[in-house]
C-alpha positions as CSV (number, residue, x, y, z in Angstrom):
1,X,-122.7,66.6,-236.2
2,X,-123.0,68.3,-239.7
3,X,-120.6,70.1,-242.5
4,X,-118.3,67.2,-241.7
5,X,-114.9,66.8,-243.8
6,X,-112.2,65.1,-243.8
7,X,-108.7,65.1,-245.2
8,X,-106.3,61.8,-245.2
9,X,-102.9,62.5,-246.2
10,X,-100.5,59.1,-245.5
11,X,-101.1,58.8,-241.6
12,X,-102.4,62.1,-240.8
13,X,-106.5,62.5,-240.9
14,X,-107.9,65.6,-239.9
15,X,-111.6,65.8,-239.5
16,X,-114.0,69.4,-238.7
17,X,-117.6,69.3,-238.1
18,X,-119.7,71.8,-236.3
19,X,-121.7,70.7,-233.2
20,X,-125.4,71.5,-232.5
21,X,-125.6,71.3,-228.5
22,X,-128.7,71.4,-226.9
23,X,-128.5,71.5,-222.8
24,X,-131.3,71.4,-220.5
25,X,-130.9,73.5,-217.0
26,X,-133.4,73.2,-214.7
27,X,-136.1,73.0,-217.3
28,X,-134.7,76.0,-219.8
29,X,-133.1,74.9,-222.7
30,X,-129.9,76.2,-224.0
31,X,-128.4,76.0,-227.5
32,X,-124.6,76.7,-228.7
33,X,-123.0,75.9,-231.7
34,X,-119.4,74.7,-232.4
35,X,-117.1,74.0,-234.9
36,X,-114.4,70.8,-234.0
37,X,-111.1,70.3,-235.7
38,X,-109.7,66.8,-234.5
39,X,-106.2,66.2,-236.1
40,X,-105.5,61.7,-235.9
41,X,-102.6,59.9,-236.6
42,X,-102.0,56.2,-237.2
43,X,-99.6,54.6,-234.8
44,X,-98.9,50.7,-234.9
45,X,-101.6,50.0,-237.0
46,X,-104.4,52.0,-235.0
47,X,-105.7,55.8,-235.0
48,X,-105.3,57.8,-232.3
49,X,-106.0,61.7,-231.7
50,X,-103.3,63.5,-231.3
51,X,-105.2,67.2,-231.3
52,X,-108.3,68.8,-231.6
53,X,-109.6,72.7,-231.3
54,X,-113.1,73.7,-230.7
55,X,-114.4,76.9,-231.2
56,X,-118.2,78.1,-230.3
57,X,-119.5,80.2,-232.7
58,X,-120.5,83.7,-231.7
59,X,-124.4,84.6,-232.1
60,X,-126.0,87.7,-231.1
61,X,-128.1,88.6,-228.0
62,X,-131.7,89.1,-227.9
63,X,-132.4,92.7,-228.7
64,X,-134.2,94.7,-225.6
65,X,-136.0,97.5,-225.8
66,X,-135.1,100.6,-224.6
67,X,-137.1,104.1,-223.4
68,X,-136.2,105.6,-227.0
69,X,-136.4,109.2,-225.0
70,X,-133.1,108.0,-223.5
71,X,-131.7,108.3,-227.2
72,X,-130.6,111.5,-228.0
73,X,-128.3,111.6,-224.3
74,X,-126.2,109.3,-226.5
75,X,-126.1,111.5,-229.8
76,X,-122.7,113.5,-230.7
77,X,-119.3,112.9,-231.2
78,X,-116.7,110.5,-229.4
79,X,-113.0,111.0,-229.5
80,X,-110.4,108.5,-228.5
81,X,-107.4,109.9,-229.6
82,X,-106.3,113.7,-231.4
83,X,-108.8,113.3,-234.3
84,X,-109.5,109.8,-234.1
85,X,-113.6,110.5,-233.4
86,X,-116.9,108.6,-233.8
87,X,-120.6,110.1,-234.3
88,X,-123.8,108.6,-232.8
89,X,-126.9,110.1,-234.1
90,X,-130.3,109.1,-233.6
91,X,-133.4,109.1,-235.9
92,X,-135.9,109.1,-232.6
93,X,-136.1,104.9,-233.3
94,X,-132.6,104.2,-233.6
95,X,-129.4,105.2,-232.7
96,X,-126.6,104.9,-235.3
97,X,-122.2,105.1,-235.0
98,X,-120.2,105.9,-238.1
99,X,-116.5,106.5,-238.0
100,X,-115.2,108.5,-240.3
101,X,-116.5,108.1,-244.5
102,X,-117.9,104.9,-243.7
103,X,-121.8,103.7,-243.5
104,X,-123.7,104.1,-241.0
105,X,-124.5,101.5,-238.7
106,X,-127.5,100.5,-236.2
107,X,-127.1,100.1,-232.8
108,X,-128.8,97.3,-231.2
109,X,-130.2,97.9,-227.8
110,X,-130.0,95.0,-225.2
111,X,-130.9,97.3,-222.3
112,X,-131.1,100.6,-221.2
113,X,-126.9,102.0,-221.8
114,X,-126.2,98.8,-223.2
115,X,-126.1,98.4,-227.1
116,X,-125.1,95.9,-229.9
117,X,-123.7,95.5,-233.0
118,X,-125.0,93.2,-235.2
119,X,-122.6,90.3,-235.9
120,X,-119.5,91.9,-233.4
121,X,-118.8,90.6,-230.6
122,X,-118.2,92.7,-227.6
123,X,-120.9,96.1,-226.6
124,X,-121.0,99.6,-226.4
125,X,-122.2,101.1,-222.8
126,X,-122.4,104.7,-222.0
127,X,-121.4,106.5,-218.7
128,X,-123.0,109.2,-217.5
129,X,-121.6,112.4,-215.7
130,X,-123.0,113.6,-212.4
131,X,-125.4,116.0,-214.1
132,X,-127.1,113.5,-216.2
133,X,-125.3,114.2,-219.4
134,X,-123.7,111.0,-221.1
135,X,-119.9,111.9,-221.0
136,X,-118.2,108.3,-222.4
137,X,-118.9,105.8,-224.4
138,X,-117.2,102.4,-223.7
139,X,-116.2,100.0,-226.4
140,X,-116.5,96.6,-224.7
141,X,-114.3,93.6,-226.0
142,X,-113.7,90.3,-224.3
143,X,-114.2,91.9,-221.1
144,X,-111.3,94.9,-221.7
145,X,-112.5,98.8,-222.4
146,X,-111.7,100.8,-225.2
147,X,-112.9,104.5,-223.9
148,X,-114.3,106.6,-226.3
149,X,-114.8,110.4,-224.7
150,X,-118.0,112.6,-225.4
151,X,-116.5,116.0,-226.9
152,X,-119.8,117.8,-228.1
């Protein structure tokens, strides 16, 4: 347990730590981190939890590596709505998105069609059409697809 605090206020107590977990599967060992909110109140004399939240804190996947020739199939512009549009572009080592004014940012590869951002949750995949070309990109969030289609 560590960051630990507390707050008493009459006979309410609400404690929140975060939680280093280490588990051990067949020999590979796992780590996760949590944070614990646990919410006690004194009744007849004695505390007793009443509520308590964890969350696991999100942490980014390994980075792959990728056949960087694959690269510029994933370069151009994505539209998801009437002028609503993102650009991938690639400098031959990376690939890059930027909507609109804002800054660039990197792509993370974690396997071949399967990319990263750095500190989102959630990945970016790309479909391709019959003839080889890369014709969507999908915005992957807790499992539900936000479909970005290639219009250059």
């Amino acid at each position: 347990m560590t960051n630990a605090r507390s707050h008493i206020e009459g006979d309410l107590a609400i404690l929140s730590y975060d939680q280093d977990e280490t588990e051990t599967i067949f020999g590979q060992n796992m780590t996760a981190r949590y944070h614990e909110t646990d919410t006690w109140m004194r009744r007849n004399g004695q505390w007793q939890i009443i509520a308590g939240q964890v969350l696991r804190y999100y942490e980014d996947p390994t980075p792959g590596t990728i056949d960087g020739s694959r690269l510029p199939k994933y370069a151009g512009t994505y539209e998801l709505a009437a002028g609503n549009t993102l650009t991938l572009s690639t400098d031959g080592k990376l690939l890059y998105r930027q909507r609109g004014e804002r800054p660039k940012e990197i792509l993370v590869p974690e396997a071949n069609d399967i990319f990263f951002r750095k500190d989102v949750e959630g990945r970016i995949l790309f479909r391709f059409a019959a003839d080889g070309r890369v014709d969507t990109l999908i915005d992957r969030r807790n499992n539900e697809d936000v479909i970005w289609k290639k219009i250059e």
